[in-house]
N, CA, C and O atoms as a GROMACS GRO file, in nm:
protein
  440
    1UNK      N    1   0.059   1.693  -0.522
    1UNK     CA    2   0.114   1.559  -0.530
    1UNK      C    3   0.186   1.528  -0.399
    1UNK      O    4   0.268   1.603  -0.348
    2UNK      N    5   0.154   1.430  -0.358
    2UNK     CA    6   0.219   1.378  -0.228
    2UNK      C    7   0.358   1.337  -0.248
    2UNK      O    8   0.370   1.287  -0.360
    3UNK      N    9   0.478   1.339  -0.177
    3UNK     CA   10   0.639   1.302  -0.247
    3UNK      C   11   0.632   1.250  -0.090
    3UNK      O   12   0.614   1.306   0.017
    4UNK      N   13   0.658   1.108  -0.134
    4UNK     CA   14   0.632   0.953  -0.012
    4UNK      C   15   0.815   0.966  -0.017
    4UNK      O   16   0.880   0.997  -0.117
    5UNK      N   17   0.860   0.941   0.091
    5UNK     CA   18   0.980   0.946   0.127
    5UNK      C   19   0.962   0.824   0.232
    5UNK      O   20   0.904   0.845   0.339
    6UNK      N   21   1.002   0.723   0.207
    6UNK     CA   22   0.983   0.619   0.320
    6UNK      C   23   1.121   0.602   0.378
    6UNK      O   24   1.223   0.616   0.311
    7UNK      N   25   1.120   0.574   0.495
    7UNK     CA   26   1.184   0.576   0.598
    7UNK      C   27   1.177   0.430   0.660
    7UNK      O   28   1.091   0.407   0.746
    8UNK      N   29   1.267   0.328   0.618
    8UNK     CA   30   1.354   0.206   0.704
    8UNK      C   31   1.323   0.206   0.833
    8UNK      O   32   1.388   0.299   0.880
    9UNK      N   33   1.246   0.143   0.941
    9UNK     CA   34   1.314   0.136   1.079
    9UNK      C   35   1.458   0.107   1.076
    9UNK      O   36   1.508   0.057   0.976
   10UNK      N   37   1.538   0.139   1.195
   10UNK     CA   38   1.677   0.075   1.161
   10UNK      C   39   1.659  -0.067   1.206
   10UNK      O   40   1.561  -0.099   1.272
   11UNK      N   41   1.730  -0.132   1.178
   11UNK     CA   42   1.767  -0.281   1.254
   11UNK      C   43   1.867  -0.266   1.424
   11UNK      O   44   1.976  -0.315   1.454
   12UNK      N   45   1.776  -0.182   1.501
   12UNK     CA   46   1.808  -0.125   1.640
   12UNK      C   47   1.715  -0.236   1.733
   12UNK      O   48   1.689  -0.336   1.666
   13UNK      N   49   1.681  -0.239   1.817
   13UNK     CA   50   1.561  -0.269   1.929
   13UNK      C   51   1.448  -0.172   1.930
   13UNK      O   52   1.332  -0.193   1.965
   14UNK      N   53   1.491  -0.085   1.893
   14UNK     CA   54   1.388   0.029   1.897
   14UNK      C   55   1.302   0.046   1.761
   14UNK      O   56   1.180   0.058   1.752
   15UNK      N   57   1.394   0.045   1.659
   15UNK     CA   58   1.324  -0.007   1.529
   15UNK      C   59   1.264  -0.158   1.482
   15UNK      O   60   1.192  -0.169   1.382
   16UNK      N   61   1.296  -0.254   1.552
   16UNK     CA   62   1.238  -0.405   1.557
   16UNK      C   63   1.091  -0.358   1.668
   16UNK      O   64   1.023  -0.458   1.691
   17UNK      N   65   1.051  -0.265   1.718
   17UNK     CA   66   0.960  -0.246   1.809
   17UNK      C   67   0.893  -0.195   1.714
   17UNK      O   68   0.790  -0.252   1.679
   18UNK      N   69   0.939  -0.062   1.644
   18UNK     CA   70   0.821   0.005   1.542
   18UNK      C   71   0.813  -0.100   1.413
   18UNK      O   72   0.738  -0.037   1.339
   19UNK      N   73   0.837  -0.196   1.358
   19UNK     CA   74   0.803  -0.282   1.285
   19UNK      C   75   0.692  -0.367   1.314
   19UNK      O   76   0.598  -0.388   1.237
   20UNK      N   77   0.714  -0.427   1.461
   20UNK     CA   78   0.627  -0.520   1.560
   20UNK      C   79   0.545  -0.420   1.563
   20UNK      O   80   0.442  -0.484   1.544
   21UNK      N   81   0.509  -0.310   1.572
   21UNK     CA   82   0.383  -0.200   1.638
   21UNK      C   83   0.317  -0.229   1.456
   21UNK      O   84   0.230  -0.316   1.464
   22UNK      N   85   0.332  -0.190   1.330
   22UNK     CA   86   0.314  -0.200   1.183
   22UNK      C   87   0.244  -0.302   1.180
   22UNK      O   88   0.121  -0.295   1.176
   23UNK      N   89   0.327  -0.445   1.181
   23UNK     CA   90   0.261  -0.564   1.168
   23UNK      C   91   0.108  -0.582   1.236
   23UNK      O   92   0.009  -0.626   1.177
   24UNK      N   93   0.114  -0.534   1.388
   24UNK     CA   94  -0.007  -0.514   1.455
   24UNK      C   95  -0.095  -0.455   1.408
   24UNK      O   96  -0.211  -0.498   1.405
   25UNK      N   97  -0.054  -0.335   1.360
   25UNK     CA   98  -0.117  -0.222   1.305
   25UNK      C   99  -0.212  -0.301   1.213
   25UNK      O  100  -0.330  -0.323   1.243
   26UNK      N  101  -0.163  -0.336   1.116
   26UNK     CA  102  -0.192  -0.461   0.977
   26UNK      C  103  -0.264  -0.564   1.020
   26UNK      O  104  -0.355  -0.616   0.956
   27UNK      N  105  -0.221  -0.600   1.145
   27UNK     CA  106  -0.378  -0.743   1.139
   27UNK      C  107  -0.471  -0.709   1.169
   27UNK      O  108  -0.577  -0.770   1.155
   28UNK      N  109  -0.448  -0.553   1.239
   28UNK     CA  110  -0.621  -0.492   1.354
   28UNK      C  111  -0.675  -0.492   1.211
   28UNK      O  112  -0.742  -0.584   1.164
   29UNK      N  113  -0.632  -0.358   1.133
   29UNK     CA  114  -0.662  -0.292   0.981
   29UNK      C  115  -0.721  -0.400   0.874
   29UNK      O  116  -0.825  -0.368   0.817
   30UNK      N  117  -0.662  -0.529   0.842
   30UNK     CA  118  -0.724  -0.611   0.789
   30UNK      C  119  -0.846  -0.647   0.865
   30UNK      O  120  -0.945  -0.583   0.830
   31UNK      N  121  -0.858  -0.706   0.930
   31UNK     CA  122  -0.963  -0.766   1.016
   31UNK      C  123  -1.065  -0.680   1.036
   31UNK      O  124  -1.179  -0.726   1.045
   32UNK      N  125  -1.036  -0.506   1.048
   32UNK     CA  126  -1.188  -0.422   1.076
   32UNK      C  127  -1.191  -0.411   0.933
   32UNK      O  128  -1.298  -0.471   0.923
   33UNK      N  129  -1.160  -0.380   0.804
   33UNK     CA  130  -1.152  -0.308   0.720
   33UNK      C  131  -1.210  -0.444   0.605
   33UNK      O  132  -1.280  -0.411   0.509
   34UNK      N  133  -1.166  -0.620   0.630
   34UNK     CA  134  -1.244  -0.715   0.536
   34UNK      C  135  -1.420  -0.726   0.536
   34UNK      O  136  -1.481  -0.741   0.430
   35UNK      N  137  -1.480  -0.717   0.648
   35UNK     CA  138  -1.629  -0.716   0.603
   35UNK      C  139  -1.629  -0.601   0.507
   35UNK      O  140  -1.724  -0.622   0.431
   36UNK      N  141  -1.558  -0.472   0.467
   36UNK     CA  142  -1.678  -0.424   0.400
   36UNK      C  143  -1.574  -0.335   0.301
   36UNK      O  144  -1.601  -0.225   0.254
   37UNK      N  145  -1.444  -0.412   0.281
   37UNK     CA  146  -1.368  -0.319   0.140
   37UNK      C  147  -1.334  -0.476   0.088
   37UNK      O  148  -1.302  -0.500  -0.028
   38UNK      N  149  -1.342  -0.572   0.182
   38UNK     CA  150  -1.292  -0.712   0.114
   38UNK      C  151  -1.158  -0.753   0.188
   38UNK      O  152  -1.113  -0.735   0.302
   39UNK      N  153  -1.108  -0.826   0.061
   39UNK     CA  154  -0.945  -0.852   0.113
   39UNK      C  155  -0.898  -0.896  -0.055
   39UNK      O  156  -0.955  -0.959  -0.145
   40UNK      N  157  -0.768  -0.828  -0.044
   40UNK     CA  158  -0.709  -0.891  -0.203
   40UNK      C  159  -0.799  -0.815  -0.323
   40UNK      O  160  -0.826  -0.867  -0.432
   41UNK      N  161  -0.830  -0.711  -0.289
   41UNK     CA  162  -0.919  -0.657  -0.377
   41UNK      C  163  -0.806  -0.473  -0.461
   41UNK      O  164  -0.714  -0.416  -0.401
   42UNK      N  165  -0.838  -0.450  -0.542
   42UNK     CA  166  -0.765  -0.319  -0.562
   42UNK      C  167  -0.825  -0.210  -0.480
   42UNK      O  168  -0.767  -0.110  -0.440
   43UNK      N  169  -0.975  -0.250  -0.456
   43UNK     CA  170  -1.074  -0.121  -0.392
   43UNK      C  171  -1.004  -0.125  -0.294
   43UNK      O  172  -0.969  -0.016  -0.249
   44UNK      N  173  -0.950  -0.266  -0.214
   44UNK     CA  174  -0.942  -0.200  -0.059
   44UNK      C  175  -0.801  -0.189  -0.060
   44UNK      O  176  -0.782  -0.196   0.062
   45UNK      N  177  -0.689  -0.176  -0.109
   45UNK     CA  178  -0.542  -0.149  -0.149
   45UNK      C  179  -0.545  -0.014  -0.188
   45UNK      O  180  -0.434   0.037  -0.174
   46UNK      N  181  -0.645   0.075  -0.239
   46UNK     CA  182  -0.648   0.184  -0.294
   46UNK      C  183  -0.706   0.240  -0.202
   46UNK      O  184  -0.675   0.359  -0.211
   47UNK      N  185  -0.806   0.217  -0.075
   47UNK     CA  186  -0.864   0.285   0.029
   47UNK      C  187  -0.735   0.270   0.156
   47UNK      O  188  -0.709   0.361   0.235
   48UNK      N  189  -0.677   0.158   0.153
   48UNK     CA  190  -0.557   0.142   0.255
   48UNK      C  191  -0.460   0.238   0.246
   48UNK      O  192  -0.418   0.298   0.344
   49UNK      N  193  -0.419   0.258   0.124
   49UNK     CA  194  -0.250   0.338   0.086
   49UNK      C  195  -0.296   0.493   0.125
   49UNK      O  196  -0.234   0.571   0.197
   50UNK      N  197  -0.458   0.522   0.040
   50UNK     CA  198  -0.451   0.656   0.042
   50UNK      C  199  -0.505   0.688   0.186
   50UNK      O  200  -0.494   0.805   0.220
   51UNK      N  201  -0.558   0.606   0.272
   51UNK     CA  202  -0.570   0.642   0.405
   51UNK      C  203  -0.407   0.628   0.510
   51UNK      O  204  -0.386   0.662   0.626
   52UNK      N  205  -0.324   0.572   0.416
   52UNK     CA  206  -0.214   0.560   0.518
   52UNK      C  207  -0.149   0.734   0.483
   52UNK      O  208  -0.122   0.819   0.568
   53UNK      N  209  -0.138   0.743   0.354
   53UNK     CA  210  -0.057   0.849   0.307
   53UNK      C  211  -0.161   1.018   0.374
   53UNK      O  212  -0.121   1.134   0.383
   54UNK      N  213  -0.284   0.962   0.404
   54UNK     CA  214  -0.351   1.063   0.487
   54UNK      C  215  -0.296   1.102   0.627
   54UNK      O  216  -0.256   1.211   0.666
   55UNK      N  217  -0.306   0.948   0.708
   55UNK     CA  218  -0.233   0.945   0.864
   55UNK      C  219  -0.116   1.028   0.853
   55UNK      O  220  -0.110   1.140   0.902
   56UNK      N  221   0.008   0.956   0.768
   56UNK     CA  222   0.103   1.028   0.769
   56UNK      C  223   0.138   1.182   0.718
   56UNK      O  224   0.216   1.258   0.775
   57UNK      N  225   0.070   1.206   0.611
   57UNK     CA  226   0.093   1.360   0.635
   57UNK      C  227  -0.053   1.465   0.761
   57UNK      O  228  -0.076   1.578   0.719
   58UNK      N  229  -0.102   1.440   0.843
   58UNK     CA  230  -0.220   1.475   0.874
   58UNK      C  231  -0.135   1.462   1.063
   58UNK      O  232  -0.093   1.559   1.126
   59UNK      N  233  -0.135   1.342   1.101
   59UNK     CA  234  -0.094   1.289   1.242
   59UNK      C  235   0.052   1.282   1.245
   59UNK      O  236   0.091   1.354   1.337
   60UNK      N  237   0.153   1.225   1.183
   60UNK     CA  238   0.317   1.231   1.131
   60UNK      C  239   0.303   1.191   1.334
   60UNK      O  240   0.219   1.151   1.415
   61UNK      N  241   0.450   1.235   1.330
   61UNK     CA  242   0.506   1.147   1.502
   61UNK      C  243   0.538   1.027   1.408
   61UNK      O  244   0.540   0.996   1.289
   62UNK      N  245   0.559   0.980   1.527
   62UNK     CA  246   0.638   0.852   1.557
   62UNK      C  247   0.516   0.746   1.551
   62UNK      O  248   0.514   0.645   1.480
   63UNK      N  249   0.424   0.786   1.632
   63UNK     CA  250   0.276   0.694   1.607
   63UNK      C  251   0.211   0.697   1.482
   63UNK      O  252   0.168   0.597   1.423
   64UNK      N  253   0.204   0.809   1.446
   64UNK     CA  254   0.143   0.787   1.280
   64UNK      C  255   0.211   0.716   1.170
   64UNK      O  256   0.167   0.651   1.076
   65UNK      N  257   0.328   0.747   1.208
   65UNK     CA  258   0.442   0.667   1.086
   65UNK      C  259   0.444   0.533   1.122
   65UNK      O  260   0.513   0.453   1.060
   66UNK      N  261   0.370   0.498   1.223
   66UNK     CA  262   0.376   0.276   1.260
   66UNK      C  263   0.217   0.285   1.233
   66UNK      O  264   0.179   0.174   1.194
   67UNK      N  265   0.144   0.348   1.237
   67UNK     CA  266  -0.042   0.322   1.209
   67UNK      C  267   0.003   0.324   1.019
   67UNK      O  268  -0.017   0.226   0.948
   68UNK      N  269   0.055   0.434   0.977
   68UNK     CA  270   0.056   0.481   0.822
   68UNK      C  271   0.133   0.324   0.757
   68UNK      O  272   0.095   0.253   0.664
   69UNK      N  273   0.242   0.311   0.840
   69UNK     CA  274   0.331   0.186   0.814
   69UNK      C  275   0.249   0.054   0.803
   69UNK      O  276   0.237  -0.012   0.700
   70UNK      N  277   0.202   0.029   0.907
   70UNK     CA  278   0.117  -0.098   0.862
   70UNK      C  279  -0.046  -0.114   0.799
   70UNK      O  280  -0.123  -0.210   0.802
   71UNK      N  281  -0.059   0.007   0.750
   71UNK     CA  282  -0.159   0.011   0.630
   71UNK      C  283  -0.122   0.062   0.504
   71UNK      O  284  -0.191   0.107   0.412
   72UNK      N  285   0.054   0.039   0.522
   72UNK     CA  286   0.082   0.048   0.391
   72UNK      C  287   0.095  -0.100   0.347
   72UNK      O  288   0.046  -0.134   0.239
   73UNK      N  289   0.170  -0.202   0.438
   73UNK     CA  290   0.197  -0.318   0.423
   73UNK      C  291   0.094  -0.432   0.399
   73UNK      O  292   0.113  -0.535   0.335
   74UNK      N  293  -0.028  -0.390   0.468
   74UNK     CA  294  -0.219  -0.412   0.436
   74UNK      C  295  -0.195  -0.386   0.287
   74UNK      O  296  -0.145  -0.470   0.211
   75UNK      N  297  -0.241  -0.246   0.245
   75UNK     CA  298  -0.294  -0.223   0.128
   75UNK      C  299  -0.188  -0.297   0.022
   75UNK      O  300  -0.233  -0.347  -0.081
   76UNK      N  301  -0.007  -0.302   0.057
   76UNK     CA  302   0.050  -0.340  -0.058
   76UNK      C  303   0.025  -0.501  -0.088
   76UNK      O  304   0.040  -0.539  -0.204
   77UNK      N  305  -0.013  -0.599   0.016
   77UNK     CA  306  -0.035  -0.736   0.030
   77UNK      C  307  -0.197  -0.700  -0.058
   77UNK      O  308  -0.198  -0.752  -0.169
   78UNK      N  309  -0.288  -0.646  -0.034
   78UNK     CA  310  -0.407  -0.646  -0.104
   78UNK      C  311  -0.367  -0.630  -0.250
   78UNK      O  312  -0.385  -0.715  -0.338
   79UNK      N  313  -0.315  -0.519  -0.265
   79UNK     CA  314  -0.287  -0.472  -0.427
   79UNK      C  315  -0.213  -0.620  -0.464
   79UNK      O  316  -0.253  -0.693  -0.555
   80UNK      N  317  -0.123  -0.643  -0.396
   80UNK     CA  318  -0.025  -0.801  -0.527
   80UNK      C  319  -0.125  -0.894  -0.500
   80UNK      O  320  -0.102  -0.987  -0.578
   81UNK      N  321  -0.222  -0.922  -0.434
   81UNK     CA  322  -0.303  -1.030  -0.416
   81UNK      C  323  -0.390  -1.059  -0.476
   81UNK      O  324  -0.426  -1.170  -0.516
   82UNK      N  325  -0.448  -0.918  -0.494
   82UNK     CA  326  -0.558  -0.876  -0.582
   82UNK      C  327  -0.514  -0.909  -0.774
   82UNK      O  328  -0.583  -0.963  -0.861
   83UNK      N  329  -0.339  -0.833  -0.781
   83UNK     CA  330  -0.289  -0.874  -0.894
   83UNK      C  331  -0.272  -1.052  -0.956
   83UNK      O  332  -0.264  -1.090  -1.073
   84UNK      N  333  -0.269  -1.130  -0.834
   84UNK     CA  334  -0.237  -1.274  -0.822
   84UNK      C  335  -0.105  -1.281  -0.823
   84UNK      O  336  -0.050  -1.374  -0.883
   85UNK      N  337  -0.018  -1.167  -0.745
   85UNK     CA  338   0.144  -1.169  -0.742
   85UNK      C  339   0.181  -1.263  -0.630
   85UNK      O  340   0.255  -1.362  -0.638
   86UNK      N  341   0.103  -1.208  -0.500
   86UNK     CA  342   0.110  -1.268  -0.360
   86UNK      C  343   0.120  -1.441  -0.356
   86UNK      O  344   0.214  -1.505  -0.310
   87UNK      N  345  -0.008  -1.497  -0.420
   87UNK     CA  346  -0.053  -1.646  -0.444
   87UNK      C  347   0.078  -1.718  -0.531
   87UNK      O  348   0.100  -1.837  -0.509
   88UNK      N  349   0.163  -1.646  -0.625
   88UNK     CA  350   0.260  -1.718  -0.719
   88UNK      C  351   0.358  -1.734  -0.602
   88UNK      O  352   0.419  -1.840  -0.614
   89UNK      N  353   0.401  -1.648  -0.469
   89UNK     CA  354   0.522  -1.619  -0.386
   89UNK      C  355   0.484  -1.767  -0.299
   89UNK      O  356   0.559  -1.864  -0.292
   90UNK      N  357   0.384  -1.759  -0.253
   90UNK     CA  358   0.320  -1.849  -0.137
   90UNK      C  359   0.325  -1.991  -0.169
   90UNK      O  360   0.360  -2.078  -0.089
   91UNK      N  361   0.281  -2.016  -0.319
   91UNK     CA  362   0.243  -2.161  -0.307
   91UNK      C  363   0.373  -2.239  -0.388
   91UNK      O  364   0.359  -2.349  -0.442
   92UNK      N  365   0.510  -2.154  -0.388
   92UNK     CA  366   0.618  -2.228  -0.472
   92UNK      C  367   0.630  -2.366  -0.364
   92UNK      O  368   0.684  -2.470  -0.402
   93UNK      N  369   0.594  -2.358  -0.281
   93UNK     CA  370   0.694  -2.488  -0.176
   93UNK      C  371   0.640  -2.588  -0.231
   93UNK      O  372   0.719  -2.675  -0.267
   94UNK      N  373   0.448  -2.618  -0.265
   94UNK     CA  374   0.393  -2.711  -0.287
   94UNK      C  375   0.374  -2.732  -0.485
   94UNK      O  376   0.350  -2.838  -0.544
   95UNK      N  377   0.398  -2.572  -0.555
   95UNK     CA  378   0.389  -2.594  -0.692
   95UNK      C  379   0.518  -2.639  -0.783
   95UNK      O  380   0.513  -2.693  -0.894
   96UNK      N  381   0.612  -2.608  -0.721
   96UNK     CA  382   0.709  -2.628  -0.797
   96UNK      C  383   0.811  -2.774  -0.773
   96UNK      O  384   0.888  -2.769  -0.677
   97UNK      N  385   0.812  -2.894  -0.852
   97UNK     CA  386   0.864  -2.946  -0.829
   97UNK      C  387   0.842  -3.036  -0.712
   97UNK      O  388   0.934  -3.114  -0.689
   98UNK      N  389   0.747  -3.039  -0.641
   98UNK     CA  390   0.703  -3.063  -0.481
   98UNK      C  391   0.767  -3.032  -0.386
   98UNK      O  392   0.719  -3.068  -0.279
   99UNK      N  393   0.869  -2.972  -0.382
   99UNK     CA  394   0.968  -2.953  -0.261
   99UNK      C  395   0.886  -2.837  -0.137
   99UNK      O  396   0.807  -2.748  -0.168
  100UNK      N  397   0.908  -2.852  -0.071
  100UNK     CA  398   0.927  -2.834   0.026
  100UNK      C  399   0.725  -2.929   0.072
  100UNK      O  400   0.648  -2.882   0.155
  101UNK      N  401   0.710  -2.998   0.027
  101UNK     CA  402   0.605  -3.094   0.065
  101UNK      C  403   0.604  -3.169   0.231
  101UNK      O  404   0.718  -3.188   0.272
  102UNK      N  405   0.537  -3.196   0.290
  102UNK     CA  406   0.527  -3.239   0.418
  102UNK      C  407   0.498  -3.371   0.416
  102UNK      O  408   0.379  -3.381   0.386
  103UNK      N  409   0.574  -3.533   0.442
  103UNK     CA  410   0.522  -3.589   0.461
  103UNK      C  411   0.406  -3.663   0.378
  103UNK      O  412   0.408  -3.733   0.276
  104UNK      N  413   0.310  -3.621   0.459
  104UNK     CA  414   0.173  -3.657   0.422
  104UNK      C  415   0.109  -3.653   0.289
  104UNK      O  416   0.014  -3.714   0.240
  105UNK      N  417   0.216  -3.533   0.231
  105UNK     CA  418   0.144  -3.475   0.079
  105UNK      C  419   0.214  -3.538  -0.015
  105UNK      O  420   0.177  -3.520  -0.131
  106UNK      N  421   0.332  -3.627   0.010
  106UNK     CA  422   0.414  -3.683  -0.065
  106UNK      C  423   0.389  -3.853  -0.163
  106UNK      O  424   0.446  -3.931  -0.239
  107UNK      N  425   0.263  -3.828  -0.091
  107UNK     CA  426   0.244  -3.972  -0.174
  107UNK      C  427   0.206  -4.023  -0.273
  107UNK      O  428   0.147  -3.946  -0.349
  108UNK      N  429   0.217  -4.139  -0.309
  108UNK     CA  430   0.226  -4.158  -0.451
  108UNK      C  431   0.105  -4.205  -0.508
  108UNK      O  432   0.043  -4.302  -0.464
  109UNK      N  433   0.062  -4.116  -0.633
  109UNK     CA  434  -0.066  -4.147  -0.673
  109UNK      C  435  -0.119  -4.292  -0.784
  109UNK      O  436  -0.222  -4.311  -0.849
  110UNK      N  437  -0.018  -4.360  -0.769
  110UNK     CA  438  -0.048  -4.517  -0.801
  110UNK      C  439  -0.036  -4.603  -0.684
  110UNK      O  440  -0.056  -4.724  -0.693
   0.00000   0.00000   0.00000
C-alpha cells in the first residue's frame, strides 16, 4: 500500500515557483494525455494519480514531486469532472441567481 504524505509548497518564492512548475506540469499532461485517455473521464483520473504516485515514489527529488504534483492536480480535476463536481463549482456565477452575469447576458427576455 502506498502511504501518500503530501507535502504543501510553502508560500516562499521558492514554493510559488514549484506550484508554477505543477500547473505547467498539468497543462503539458492534459494536452498529451486527452487524444487518447480523454478528459473528465475516471479512466484518465485513475491513469493520472496512479502514474503520479509512480513518479513520486520511483524519481522523488524535487523534480518528481512538481511532475507527480501536477498530475495529481490533472487527474483530481478529471476525477470531480468526470463526477460532475467541477461543472456545479464553475458555472455558479451564471446559475445561480444570475450574478456575476456580464452585461450582455443580462437581458431581458420580454
Amino acid at each position: 500500500m502506498v502511504k501518500l504524505t503530501p507535502k504543501m509548497p510553502s508560500a516562499t518564492p521558492g514554493g510559488m515557483i514549484d506550484v508554477a512548475g505543477m500547473v505547467a506540469v498539468k497543462t503539458v499532461v492534459e494536452g498529451m494525455t486527452a487524444p487518447y485517455l480523454g478528459n473528465d473521464t475516471l479512466n484518465s483520473a485513475a491513469v493520472k494519480l496512479i502514474a503520479a504516485m509512480a513518479i513520486d515514489k520511483f524519481v522523488g527529488g524535487k523534480y518528481g514531486r512538481i511532475v507527480a504534483g501536477g498530475m495529481v492536480f490533472d487527474g483530481a480535476e478529471d476525477a470531480l469532472g468526470a463526477l460532475g463536481i467541477s461543472g456545479m463549482a464553475g458555472g455558479l456565477g451564471t446559475k445561480v441567481g444570475g450574478l456575476g452575469r456580464g452585461g450582455g447576458e443580462a437581458a431581458d427576455a420580454w
